[in-house]
N, C-alpha and C positions, 0 to 999 in steps of 0.2 A: 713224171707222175700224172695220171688222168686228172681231168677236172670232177670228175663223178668221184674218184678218193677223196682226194682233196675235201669235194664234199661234205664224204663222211666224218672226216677231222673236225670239220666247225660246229660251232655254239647254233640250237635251234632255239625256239620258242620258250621254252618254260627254264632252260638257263640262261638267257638273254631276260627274260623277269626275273628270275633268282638274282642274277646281277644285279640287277636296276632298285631288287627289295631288300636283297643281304647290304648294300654298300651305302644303301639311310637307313636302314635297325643295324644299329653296331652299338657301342655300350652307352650313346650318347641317351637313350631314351629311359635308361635305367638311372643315368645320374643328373640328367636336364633338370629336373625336377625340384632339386635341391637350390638351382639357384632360380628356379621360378618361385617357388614358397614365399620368399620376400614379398611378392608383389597380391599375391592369393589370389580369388579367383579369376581376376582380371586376366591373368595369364590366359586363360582359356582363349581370350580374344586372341587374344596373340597366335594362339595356334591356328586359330579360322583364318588371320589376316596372312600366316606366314602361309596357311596351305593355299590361300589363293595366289599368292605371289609365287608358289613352286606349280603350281598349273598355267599360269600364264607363260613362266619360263617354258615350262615342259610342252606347252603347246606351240611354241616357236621351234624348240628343238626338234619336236616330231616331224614340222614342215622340210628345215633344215637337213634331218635324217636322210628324207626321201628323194632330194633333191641334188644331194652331196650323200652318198652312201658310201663313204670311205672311209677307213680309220683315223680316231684322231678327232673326231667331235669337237667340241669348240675350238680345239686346234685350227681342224681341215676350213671351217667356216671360216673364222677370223681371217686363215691365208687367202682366202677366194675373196672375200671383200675386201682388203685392207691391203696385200702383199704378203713378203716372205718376212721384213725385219717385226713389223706388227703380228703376225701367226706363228711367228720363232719366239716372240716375248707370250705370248700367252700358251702354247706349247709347255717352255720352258715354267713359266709361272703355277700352271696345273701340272707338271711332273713333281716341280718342287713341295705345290702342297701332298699330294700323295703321298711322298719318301718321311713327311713329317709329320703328318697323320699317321704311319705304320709305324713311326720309332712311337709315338705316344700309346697308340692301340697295344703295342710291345707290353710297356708300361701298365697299361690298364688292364692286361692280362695277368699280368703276376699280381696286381693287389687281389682280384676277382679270385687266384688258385691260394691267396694268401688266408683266405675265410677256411679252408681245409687245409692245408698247410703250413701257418701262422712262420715256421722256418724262412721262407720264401721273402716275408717281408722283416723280418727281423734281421736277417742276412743277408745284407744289397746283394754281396757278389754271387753267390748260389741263384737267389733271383734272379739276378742276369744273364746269370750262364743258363739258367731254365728257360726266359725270356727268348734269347738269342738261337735257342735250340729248336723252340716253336716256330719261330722266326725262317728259319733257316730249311725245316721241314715243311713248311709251305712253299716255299721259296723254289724247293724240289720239286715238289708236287706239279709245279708252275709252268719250272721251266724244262718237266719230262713232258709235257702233251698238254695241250690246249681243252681239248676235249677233257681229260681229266679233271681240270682243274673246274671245268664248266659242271661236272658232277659231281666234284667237290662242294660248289659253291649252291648246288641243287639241295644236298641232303642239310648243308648250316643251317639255310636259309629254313629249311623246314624246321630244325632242331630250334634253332634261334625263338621261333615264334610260338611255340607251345607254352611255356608258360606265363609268356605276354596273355596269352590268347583266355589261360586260366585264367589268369588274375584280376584280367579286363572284368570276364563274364561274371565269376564269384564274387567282384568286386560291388558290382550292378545291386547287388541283394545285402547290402551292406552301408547303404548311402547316408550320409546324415549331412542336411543339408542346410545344416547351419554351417558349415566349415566353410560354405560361400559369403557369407556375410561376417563383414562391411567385403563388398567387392574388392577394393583396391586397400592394401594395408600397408603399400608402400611408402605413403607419405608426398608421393609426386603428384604431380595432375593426371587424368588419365590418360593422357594423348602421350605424354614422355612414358607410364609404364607399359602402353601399349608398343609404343616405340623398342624402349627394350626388351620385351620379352619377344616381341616377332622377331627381335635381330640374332637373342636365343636360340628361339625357334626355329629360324630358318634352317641352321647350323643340322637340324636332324634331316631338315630335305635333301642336304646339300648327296649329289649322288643321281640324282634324276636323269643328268644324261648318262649313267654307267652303260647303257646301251650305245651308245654313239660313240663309244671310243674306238672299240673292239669291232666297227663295222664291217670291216675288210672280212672279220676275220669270222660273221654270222652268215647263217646261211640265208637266203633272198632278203639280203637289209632293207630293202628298199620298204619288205611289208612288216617283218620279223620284226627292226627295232622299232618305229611309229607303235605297234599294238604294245610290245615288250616295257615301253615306256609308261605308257597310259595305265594299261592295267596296274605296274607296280605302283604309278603315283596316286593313283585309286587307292589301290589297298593300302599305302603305307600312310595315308589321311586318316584310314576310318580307325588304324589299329593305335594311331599315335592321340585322335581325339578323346577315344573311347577309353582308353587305358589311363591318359590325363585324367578324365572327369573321375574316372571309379579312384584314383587312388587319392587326389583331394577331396571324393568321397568318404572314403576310408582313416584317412589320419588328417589332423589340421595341418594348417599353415607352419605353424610353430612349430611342429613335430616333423615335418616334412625336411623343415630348415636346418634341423639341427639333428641329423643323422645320415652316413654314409651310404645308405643303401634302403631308399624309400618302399621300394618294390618288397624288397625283404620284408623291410617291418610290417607292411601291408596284408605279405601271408600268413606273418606270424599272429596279427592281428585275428586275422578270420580263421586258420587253423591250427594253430601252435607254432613253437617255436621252432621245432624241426622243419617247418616249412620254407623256414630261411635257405639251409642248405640247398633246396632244390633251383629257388628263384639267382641265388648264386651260382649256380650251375649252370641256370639259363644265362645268363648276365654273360659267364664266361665262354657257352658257344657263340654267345652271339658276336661278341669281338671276335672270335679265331675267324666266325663266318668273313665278319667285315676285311679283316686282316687278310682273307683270303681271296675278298675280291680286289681290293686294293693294291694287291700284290700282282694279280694279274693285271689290270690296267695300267701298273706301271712301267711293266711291260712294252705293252700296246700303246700306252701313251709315245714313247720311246721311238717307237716302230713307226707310228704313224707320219714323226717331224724327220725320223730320217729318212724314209723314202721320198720324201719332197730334197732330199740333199742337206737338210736345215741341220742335224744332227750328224755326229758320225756315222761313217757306211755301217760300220760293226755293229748299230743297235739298229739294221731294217734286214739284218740278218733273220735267220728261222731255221729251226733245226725238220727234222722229216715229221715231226708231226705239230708243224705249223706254228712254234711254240718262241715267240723270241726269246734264248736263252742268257745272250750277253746282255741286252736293255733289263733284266728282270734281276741277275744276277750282281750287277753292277749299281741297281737303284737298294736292293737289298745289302748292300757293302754302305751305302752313305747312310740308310736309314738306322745300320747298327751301329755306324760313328757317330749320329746325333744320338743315341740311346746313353750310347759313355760319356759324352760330351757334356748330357743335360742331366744325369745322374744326381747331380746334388742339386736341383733345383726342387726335385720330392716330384711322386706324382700328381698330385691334385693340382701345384701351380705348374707344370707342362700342360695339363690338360686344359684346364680355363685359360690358359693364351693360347692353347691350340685351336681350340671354340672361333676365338674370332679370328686370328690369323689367316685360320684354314676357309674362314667366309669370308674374307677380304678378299685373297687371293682365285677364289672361285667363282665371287661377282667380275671380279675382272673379267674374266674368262667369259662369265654370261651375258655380260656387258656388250663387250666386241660384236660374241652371236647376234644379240640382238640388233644389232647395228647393222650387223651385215645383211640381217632378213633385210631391215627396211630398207637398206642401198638396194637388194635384190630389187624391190618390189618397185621402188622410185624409179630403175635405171629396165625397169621390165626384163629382167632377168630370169631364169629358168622356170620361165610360164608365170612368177609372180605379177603382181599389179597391184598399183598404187589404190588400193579399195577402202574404201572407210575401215572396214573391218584389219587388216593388214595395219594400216598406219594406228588405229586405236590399239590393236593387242603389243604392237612394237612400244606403242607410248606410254605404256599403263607399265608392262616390263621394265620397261630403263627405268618411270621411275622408279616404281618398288627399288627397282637396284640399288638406284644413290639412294635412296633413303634407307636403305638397309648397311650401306656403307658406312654412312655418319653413324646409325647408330650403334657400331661395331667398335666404335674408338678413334681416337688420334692414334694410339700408341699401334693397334692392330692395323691403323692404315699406312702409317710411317714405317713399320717392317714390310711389311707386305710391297711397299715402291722401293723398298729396298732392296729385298729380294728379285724381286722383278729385272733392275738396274746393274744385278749381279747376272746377269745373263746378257749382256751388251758384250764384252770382252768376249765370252764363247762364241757369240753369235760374228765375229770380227774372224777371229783365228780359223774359224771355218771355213768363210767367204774365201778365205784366204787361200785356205787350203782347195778349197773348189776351185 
């Protein structure tokens, strides 16, 4: 097959950003909310300090991109700086959070079709079998064509963000700004609830490099994902601050705390009560959106550790339209075994340990990157240099990181080195088999 086909098959510009914008607005933005209310308006800070720690990642990443334009993103970096057993653990560590993310998003789809369907959650197993059925028709989508699934993840992403997009703007004309005061109604100091709610927060960025994974597989990566990156982490600042402020404009603290679906009430607030239905509706594209691109990167995540040999041969496989079927197929068989597995733990406690688990396991990941820019840059490596600027945005990054580690938990970081450490044996039997 020509390389001009070929071509035609890959991810361009606006779903290489659909990616990077569908895979941080997924349901987290609709339900974050609930557990920032505790702390009131302080939270806000929290979003400014988390959006600037997802731009200083995001602006390593794009250097990264450019330099390293292969599939596999924090993967392909961590291998180039560190080696194979260090880029096979953070690989493996971001494949796993993905597969556990999609059994959750799973989950979080069927409470969302539960608001018109009430059956759904009243009856696990019907739920699941609907669940698994969404699940599984992405999954296809997935793993028939690349390109498909890139135009899949074009129209969510559009669908996803319409009625954010209302309810930001109708929101605006609705403000009552005493719901900000007393700022902090946490009871902490403000430096610990600033602390938590950025370690919240961050959880909605997490996704920034969804361009960098799938590199191989966009077309000219070298300029497509550095723009694909930026833009999306632009726009997903302005829609996630903007939307904050109007909806803790809109209902108090109290009220925000103590209701499933803040967004909802907020319509219902400004237009009736039928207006819940629609913001549910958006709620529920926007997971399928996220579920959609998650699916694909798990893929490509897959794809990417086994062309280095790291992984089995079977998942750097690709079918004729460039689509890894067995890596996408086979991470979608574990994510439906953790869906049964976790089934009696109820959704909302899957979901709030998925929060931090899935940001444990993805500072890791951003961690290494970061490490490796600044060996790049120490060791003069592919045109880097040790510049004030280079060694400050590397310094500023790792911290945020550990400080967003701590405030993620002991329990989220003790699974998470867990999980991790469960990838040593695969990583052996390989070697092995190599």
């Amino acid at each position: 097959m020509s390389k001009k086909s070929n071509a035609g098959k890959k991810l361009g510009f606006w779903a290489a950003t659909s990616l990077v914008v569908g895979s941080m607005i997924g349901s987290g933005i609709f339900s974050l909310p609930i557990a920032l209310a505790e702390f009131g308006g302080i939270s806000l800070f929290g979003w400014l300090i988390a959006a600037a720690g997802a731009f200083t990642i995001a602006k390593i990443m794009i250097f990264l991109s450019k330099i390293i334009p292969t599939t596999g993103g924090p993967y392909a970096y961590s291998r180039a700086g560190f080696g194979d057993l260090l880029g096979f653990l953070i690989g493996w560590g971001y494949w796993l959070s993905i597969m556990t993310t999609n059994a959750a998003l799973v989950m979080t789809i069927i409470s969302y079709l539960g608001v018109f369907f009430p059956v759904l959650v009243e009856k696990t197993l019907l739920g699941l079998a609907v669940g698994m059925a969404i699940l599984w028709v992405i999954t296809t989508i997935n793993s028939y064509s690349l390109k498909a699934a890139g135009k899949t993840q074009v129209v969510a992403t559009a669908l996803k963000l319409i009625p954010l997009i209302i309810i930001t703007i109708g929101g605006l004309f609705f403000i009552n700004f005493a719901h900000f005061s007393p700022l902090n109604i946490s009871g902490q100091s403000s430096f610990q609830a600033i602390t938590v709610t950025t370690a919240y927060c961050l959880f909605a960025f997490l996704g920034l490099e969804a361009a960098t994974i799938p590199a191989g597989s966009i077309k000219s990566p070298e300029k497509t994902v550095p723009r694909a990156t930026l833009l999306g982490t632009v726009f997903v600042t302005v829609i996630y601050m903007l939307s904050s402020f109007s909806l803790f404009g809109i209902l108090p603290p109290e009220e925000v705390a103590n209701t499933v679906s803040p967004f909802a009430d907020a319509a219902a607030k400004i237009w009736g009560a039928n207006a819940m239905y629609f913001v549910a509706a958006g709620a529920c594209i926007s997971a399928l959106g996220t579920l959609n691109g998650w699916v694909l990167m798990q893929g490509q995540m897959a794809l990417g550790v086994a062309k280095d040999g790291l992984f089995p041969k079977a998942f750097a496989q690709v079918n004729k339209n460039l689509s890894p079927t067995f890596g996408i197929i086979v991470s979608s068989i574990i994510a439906t075994a953790l869906v049964l597995l976790n089934q009696s733990k109820g959704l909302s406690g899957i979901y709030r340990y998925m929060v931090l688990l899935t940001t444990v396991l993805n500072l890791v990941a951003y961690i290494f990157s970061i490490g490796a820019f600044a060996l790049f840059a120490v060791e003069r490596k592919f045109n880097l240099k040790p510049t004030y600027t280079n060694i400050t945005l590397a310094t500023v990054a790792f911290g945020f990181s550990i400080w967003m580690i701590i405030g993620s938990g002991e329990t989220a970081v003790m699974a998470g080195f867990i999980g991790l450490m469960a990838g040593v044996p695969v990583y052996i039997w390989n070697k092995r088999k190599r």
